[in-house]
C-alpha positions in Angstrom: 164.0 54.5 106.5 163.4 55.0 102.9 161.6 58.3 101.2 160.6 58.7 98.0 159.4 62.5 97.5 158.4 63.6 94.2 157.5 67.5 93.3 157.5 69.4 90.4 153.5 69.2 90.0 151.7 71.8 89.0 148.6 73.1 86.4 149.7 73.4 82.9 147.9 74.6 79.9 147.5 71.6 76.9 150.7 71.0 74.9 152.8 72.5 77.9 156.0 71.3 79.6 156.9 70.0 83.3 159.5 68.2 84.8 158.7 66.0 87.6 161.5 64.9 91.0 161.8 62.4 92.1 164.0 62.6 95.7 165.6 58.9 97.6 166.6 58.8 101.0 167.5 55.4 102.7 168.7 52.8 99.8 171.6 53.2 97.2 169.8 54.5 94.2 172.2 53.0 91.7 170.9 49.6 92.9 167.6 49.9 91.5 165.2 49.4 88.7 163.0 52.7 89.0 159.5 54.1 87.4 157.3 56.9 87.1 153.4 55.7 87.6 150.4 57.8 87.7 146.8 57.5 89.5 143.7 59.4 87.7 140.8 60.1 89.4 138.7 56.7 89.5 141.6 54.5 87.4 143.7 52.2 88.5 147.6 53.3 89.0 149.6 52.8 86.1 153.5 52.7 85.1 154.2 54.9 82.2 157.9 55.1 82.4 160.8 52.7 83.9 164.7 53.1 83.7 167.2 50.2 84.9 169.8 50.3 87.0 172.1 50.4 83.7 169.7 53.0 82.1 168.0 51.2 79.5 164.3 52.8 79.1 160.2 51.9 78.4 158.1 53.4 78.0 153.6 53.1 78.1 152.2 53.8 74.9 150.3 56.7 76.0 153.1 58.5 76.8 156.1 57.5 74.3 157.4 60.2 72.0 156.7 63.0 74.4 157.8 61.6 78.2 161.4 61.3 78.9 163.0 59.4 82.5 166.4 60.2 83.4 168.4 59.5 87.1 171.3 61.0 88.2 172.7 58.3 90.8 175.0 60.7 92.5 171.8 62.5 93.6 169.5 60.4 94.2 167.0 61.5 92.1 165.0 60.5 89.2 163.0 62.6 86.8 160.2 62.8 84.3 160.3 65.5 81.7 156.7 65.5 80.4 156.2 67.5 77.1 153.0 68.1 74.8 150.8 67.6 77.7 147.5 66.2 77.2 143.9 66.4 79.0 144.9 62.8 79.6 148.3 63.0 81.3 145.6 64.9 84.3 146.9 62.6 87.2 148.7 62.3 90.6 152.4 61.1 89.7 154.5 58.9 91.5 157.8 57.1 92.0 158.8 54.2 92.9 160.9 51.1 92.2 159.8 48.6 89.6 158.5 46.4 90.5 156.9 48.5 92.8 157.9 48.2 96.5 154.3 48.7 98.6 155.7 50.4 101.7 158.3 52.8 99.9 155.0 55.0 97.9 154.8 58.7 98.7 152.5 61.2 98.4 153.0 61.8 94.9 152.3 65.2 92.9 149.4 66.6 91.2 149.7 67.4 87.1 146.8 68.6 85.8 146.4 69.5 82.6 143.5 71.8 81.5 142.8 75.6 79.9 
């Protein structure tokens, strides 16, 4: 059975730091294409950052310059460092594959950004 369960969530004051988790259970990691996406309140989910399987990186617009996605194969795990938080960057955060695989989404964690 394959997890994906992402933490590192929290509330964080404008121009602050987090860095998000991403923890995979069930599949060899290394085998995957993987992103970070994100769900505000009455939007549409969005990627904002992907990594290959041979670590090449993209990034949305919104979000170049300040997010940075890493993975560290050996522990299953994948990672969003988030600086100079914005109002904007105010979302549930998610991982998954990419293309996204429909049955493998978790519950996701809550950034919110605000003073």
């Amino acid at each position: 059975q394959v997890q994906l369960m992402e933490s590192g969530g929290g509330l964080v004051q404008p121009g602050g730091s987090l860095r998000l988790s991403c923890a995979v259970s069930g599949i060899l990691l290394s085998r995957y294409d993987m992103g970070w996406y994100r769900q505000a309140p009455g939007k549409q989910r969005e990627l904002v950052a992907r990594i290959t399987s041979g670590l090449s990186t993209n990034y949305a617009d919104s979000v170049k310059g300040r997010f940075t996605i890493s993975r560290v194969n050996a522990k299953s795990t994948v990672y969003l460092q988030m600086n100079s938080l914005k109002s904007e960057d105010t979302a549930v955060y998610y991982c998954n594959a990419d293309p996204p695989v429909a049955r493998w989404w978790g519950q996701g964690t809550q950034v919110t950004v605000s003073s």
